[in-house]
C-alpha positions in Angstrom: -265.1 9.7 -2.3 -263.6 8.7 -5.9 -259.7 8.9 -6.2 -258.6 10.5 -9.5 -256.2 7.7 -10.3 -254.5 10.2 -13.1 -254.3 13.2 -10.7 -252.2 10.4 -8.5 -249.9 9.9 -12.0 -249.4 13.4 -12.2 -248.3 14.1 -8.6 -245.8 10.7 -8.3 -244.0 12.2 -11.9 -243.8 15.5 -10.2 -241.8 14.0 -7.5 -238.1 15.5 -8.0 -235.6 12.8 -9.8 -232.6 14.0 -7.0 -234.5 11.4 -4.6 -232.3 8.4 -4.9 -232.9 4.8 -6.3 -231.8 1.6 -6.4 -228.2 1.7 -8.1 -228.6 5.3 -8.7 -226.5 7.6 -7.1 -226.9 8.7 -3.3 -228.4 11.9 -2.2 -225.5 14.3 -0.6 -222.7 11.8 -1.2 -221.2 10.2 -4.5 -222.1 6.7 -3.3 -224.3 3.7 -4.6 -227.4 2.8 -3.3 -227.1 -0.8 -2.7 -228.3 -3.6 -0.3 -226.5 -3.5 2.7 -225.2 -6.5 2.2 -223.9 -6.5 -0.9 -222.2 -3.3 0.2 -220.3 -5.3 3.2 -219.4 -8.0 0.8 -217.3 -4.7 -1.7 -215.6 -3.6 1.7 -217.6 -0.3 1.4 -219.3 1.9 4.7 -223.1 2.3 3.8 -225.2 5.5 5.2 -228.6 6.0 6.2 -230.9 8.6 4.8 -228.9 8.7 1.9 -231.8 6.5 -0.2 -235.0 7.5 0.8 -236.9 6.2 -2.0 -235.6 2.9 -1.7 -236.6 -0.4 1.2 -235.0 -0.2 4.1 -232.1 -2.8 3.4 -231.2 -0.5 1.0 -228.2 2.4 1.6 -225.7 4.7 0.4 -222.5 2.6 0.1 -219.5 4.7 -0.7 -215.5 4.2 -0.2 -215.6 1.5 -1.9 -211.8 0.6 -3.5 -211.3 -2.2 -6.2 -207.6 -3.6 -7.0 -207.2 -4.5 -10.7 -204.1 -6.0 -11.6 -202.7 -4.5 -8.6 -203.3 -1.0 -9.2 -205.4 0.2 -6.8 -208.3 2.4 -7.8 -212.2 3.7 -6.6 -215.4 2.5 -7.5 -217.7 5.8 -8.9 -220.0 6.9 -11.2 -217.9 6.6 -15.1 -219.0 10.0 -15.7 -216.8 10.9 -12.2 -214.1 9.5 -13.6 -210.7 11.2 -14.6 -209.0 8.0 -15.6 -209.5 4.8 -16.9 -213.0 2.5 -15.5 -212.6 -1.6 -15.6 -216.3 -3.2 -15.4 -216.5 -6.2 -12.9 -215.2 -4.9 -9.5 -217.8 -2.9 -8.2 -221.3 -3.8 -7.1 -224.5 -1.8 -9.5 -225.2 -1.0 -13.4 -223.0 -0.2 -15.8 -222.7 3.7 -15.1 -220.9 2.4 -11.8 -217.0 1.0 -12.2 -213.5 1.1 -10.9 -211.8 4.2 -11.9 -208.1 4.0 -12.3 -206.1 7.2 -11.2 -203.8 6.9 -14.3 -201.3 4.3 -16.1 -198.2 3.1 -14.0 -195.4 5.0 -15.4 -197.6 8.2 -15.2 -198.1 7.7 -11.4 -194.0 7.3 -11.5 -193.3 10.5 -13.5 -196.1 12.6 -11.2 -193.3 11.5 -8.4 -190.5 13.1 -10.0 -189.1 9.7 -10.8 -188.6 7.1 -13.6 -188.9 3.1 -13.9 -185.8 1.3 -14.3 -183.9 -1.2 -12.5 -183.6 -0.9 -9.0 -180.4 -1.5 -9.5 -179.1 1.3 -11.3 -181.2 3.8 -9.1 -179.4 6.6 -7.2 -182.0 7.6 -4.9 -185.6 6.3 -3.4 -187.3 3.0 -5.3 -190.8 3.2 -5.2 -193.3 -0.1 -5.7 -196.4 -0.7 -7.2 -196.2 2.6 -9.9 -194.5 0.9 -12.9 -195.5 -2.4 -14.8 -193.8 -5.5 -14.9 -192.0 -7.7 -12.1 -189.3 -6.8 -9.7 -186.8 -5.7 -12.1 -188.5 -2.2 -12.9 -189.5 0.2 -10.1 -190.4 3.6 -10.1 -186.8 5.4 -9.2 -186.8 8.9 -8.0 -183.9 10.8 -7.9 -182.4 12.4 -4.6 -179.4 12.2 -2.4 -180.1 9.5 -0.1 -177.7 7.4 -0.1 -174.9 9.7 0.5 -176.6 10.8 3.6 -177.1 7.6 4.8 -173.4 7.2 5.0 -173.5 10.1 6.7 -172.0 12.3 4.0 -173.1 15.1 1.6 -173.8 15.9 -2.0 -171.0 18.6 -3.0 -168.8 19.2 -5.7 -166.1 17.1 -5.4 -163.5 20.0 -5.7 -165.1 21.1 -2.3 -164.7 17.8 -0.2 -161.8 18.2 2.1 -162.8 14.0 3.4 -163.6 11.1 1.4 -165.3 11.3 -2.1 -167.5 8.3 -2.8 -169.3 7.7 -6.2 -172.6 6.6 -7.1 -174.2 8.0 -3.9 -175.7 11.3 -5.0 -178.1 12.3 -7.9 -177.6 16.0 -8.3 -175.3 16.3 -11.4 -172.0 17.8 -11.1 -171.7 16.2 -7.1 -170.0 13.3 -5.5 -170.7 12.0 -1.8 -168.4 13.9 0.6 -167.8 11.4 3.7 -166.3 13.3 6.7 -163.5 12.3 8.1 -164.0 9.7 11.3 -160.7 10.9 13.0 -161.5 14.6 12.4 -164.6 13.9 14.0 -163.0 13.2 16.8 -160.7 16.0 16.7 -157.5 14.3 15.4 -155.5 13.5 12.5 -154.1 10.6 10.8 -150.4 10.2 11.2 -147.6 7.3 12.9 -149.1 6.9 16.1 -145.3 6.7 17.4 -145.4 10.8 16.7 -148.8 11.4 18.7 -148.5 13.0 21.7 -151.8 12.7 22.5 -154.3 9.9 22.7 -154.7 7.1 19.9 -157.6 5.5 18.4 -158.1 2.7 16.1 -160.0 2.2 12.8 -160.7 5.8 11.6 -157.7 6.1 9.4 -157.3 3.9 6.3 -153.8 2.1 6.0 -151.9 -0.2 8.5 -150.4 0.5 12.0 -148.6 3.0 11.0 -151.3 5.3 10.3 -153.6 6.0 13.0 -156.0 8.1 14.4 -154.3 10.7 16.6 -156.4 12.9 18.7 -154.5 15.8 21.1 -154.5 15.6 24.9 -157.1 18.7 25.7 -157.7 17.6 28.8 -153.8 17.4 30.0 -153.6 21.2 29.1 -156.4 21.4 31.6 -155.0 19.7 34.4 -157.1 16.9 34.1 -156.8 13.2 32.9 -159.3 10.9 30.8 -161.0 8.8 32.7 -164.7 7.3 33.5 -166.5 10.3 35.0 -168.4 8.3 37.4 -164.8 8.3 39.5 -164.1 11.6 38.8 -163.8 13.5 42.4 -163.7 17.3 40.7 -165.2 18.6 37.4 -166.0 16.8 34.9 -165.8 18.7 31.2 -167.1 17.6 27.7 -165.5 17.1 24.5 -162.1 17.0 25.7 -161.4 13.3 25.5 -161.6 10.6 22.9 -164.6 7.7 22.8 -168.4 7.7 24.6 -169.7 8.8 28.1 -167.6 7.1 29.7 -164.5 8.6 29.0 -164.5 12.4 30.4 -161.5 15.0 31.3 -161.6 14.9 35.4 -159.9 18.0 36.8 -159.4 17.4 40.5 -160.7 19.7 43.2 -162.8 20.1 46.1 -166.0 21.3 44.3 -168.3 18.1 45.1 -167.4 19.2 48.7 -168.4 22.5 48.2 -171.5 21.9 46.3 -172.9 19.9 49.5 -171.3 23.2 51.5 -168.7 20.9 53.4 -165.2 21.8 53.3 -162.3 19.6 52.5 -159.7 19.4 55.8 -158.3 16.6 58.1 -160.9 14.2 59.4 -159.4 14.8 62.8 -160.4 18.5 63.1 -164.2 17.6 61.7 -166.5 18.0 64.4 -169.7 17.3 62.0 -170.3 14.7 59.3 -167.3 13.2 57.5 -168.5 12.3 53.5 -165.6 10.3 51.8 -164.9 10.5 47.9 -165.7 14.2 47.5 -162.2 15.9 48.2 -159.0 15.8 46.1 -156.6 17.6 48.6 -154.4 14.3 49.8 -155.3 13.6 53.5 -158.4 15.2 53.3 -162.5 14.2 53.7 -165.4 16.4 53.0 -167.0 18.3 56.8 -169.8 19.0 56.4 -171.3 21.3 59.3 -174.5 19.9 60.6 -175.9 19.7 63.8 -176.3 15.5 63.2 -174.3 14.6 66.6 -176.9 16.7 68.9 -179.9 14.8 66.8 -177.5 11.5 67.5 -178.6 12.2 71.3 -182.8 13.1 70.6 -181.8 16.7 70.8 -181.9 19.9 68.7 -179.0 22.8 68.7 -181.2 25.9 70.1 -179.9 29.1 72.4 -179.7 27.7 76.2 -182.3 30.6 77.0 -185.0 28.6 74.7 -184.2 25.3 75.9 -186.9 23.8 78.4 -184.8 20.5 78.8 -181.1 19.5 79.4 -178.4 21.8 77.6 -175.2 19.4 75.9 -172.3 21.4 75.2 -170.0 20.3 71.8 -172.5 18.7 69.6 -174.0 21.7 67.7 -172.5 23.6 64.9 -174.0 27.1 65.0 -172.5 29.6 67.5 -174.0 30.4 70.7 -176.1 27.3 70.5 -175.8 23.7 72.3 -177.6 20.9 72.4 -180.7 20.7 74.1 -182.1 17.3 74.8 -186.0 17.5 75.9 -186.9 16.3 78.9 -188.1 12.7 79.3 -192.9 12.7 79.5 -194.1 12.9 82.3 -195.9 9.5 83.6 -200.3 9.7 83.0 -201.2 10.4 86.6 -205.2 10.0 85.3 -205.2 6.2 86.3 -203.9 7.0 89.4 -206.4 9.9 90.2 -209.1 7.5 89.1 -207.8 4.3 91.4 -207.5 6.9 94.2 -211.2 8.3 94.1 -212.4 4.9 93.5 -211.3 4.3 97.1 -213.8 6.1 98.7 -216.7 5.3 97.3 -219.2 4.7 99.8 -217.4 6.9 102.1 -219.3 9.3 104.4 -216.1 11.5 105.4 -216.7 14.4 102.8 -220.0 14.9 103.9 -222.1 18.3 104.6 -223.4 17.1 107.8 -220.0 16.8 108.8 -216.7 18.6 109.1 -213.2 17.8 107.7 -209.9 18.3 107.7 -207.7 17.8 105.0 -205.1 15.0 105.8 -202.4 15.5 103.7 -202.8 20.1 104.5 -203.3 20.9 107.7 -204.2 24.7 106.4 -207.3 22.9 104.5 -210.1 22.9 107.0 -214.0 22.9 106.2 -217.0 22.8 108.9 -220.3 21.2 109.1 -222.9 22.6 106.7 -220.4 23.3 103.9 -220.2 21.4 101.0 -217.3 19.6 100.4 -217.4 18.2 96.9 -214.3 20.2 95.6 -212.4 19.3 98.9 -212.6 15.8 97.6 -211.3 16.4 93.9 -208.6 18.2 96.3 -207.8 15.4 98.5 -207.9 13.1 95.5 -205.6 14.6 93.2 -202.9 15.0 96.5 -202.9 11.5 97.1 -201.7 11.1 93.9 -199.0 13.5 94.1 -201.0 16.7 92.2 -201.0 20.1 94.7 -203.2 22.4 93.0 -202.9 24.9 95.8 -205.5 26.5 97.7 -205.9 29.8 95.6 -209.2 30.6 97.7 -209.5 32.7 101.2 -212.2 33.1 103.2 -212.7 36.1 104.3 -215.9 38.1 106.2 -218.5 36.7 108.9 -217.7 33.5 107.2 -213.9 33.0 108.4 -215.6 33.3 112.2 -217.0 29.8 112.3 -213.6 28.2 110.7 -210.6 27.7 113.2 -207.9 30.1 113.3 -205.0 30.0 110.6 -207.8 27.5 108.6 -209.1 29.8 105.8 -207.7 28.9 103.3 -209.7 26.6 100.2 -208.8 25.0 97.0 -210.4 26.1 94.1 -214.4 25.5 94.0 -216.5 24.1 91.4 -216.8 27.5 89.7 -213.3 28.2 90.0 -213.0 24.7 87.7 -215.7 25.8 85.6 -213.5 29.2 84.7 -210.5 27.5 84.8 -210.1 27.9 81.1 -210.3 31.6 81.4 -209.1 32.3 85.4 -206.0 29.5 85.2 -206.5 29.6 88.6 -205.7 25.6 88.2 -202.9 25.7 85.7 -201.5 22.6 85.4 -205.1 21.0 84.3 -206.1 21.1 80.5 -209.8 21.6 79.1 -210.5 19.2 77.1 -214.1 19.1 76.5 -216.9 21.3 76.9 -220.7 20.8 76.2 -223.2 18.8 76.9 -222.9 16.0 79.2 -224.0 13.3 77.0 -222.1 14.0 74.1 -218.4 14.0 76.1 -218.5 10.3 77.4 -216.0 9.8 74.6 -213.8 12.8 74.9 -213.4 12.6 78.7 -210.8 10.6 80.1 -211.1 8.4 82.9 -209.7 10.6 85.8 -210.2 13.7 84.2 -211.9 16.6 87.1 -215.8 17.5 85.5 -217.5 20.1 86.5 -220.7 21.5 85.8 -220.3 25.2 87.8 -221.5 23.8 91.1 -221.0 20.3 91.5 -217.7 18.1 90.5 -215.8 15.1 90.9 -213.5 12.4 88.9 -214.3 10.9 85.7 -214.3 7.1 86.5 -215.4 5.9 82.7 -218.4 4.4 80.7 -220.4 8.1 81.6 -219.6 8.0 85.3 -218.5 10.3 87.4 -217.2 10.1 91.6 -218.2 12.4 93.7 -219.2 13.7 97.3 -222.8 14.1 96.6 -224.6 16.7 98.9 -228.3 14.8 98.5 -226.8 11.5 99.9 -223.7 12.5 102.1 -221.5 9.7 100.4 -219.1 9.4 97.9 -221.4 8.4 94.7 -220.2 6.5 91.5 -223.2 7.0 89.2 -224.7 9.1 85.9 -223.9 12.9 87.6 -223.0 15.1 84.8 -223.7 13.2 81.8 -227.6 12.5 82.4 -230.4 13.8 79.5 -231.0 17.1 81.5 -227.5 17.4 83.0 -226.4 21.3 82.5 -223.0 21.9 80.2 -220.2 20.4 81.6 -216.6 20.8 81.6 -214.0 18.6 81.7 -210.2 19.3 82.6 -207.3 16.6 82.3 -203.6 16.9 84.1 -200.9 18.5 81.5 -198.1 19.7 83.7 
């Protein structure tokens, strides 16, 4: 197919003339396009997709400022321009120049000020908005000066201080300087007539005119002094100088404030705090119970206290000092060293009978199993009596000698024990399965599974009377893969 080379003509010239082109003006911003380098080299910022007729390396540059003479001014379009353009400073054609807000003095006068002598100037000096060197600056006119002698701009007839000229630029007003000494609340006058306190350099004159400020803090009861040593109240704005010269009036208030009370060390039964108390002969009691927590103990009603009572250490009435009663020794190693005796040991077996040797009452016959009379026996060798909470009763107590009926507490009974208490000095602490409590049972801890127990003896094993063998085992009982739940129960008297 032929191309219509002047169709092609037609269509470029009917492209719109807003698309941008080298040094023509940016589409959407009143920037240059420019190389990207020159740009960088006129301190502007360049923007992409401002120049989209133009090669790549080609951008919008704007903010682009130019110094001429040391005004400062903006490179733009001329036909942007609201002041005066100077070719030479800015990158493009000749449509594209520094623009100069306006002529020095006018930049002064838009400021409210004037250029003169910096000397003569009763108010702010400006730079850089007049011509010439440093002898003419733009001056604007304001009461500065005055206020930074900390005074004020009034008519003179008005100041009851000192009047300083020069300082203000309001017509008609002079610089009113407070007085320092009334400041202070004095007066100037022959510090041998002031019955207050005096204070130097705030009057003018010699030493016979001085500052002389009247002793609020005496009508108070107080004195001037550094309110870090002040035992009493402290008050503001009653004494000459800084922080660290207050009126103190003495009293007992720092006592109070901690809720002590100011009276003869002799008669404090609590805590003595020094320094707080004005009274002569005095300290700060404060009533605490810190003598009864001296001794590990805690002031409580005798009728709560589960350890020894100490009269005269506690504050509160009714209450003494009760002081807990010392732990009780871990009895599991013992329980443990004491089953471990009898492993091997035939005597607990069902093919046997046995009577308890530390309870004559505790008797059990041949055929019975006997694996809770040994966690019996066990625990009273090491000084634990459980009791024997179980009686037989029925055909059953016909077989067992007279007077002999009654048991300690079966497997089941253990089991329970968490609900029953019929073993209340012994804890659960674990329950679950077998494998999973090797951590969380203690060596000499009782286990129990409902039917079968014995002693915890560590690393998942368990002592026991077994009723397969007839022997006191050591091995895996209770904590094997298809052991049932398990229960283990530790002394806590």
């Amino acid at each position: 197919m032929k191309l219509n080379s002047k169709l092609i003509l037609s269509l470029v010239a009917t492209i719109p003339s807003t698309l941008a082109a080298v040094n023509g003006r940016c589409t959407g911003r009143n920037g240059i396009c420019v190389a990207t380098g020159t740009c960088s080299s006129y301190g502007g910022t360049y923007y992409t997709g401002r120049c989209p007729n133009d090669p790549n390396n080609i951008k919008c540059c704007d903010n682009i400022s130019c110094r001429v003479n040391g005004q400062v001014g903006k490179c733009m379009f001329t036909s942007q321009c609201s002041g005066t353009t100077v070719s030479g400073y800015c990158p493009g054609g000749n449509d594209f120049k520094c623009c100069l807000s306006s002529p020095p003095v006018d930049q002064c006068k838009s400021k409210g000020g004037s250029c003169k002598n910096p000397n003569s100037c009763i108010g702010t000096v400006l730079n850089n908005l007049c011509p010439g060197g440093a002898d003419n600056k733009c001056c604007v006119p304001n009461d500065n000066n005055c206020k930074a002698q900390g005074g004020e701009c009034i008519a003179p007839s008005s100041c009851r201080d000192t009047v300083k000229g020069g300082l203000c630029a309001t017509s008609g007003t002079q610089c009113c300087i407070p007085d320092k000494c009334k400041a202070q609340g004095g007066s100037c006058k022959n510090p041998s007539s002031c019955d207050g306190t005096v204070l130097n350099n705030l009057c003018p004159g010699g030493a016979d005119n001085k500052c002389c400020v009247p002793n609020q803090c005496k009508a108070k009861g107080g004195s001037c002094m550094n309110p870090n040593s002040c035992i009493g109240t402290v008050y503001n704005n009653l004494c000459p100088g800084g922080a660290d010269n207050k009126c103190c009036v003495p009293n007992d208030n720092k006592c109070k404030a901690q809720g002590g009370e100011c009276i003869a060390p002799s008669s404090c039964r609590s805590t003595i705090k020094i320094g707080l108390c004005a009274t002569s002969g005095t300290q700060c009691c404060i009533p605490n119970d810190d003598k009864c927590k001296a001794q590990g103990g805690e002031c409580l009603y005798p009728s709560s206290c589960r350890g020894t009572t100490k009269p005269g250490l506690c504050v509160t009435s009714g209450t003494q000092c009760c002081v807990p009663l010392p732990p009780k020794p871990d009895l599991n190693p013992t329980i443990y060293e004491n089953a471990l005796t009898h492993v091997g040991s035939g005597d607990w077996s069902k093919w046997t009978s046995r009577q308890c040797e530390l309870n004559d009452s505790v008797y059990f016959n041949f055929g019975e199993f006997k694996c809770n009379l040994f966690v019996y026996e066990v625990l009273l060798a090491s000084d634990i009596d459980i009791g024997t909470p179980n009686h037989v009763e029925g055909l059953r107590l016909l077989i067992l000698d007279d007077g002999k009926d009654q048991r300690p507490a079966c497997a089941s009974d253990w089991y329970n024990n968490d609900e029953n208490n019929m073993v209340p000095s012994f804890k659960l602490v674990y329950s679950g399965k077998g494998k999973d409590g090797i951590d969380k049972c203690k060596q000499g801890d009782v286990i129990t599974d409902g039917g079968h127990m014995g002693i915890i003896s560590g690393e998942g094993k368990t002592i026991s009377a077994s009723g397969l063998t007839g022997k006191v085992e050591n091995n895996d009982w209770g904590f094997r893969d298809n052991s049932d739940p398990i229960k283990c129960y530790r002394y806590s008297p």
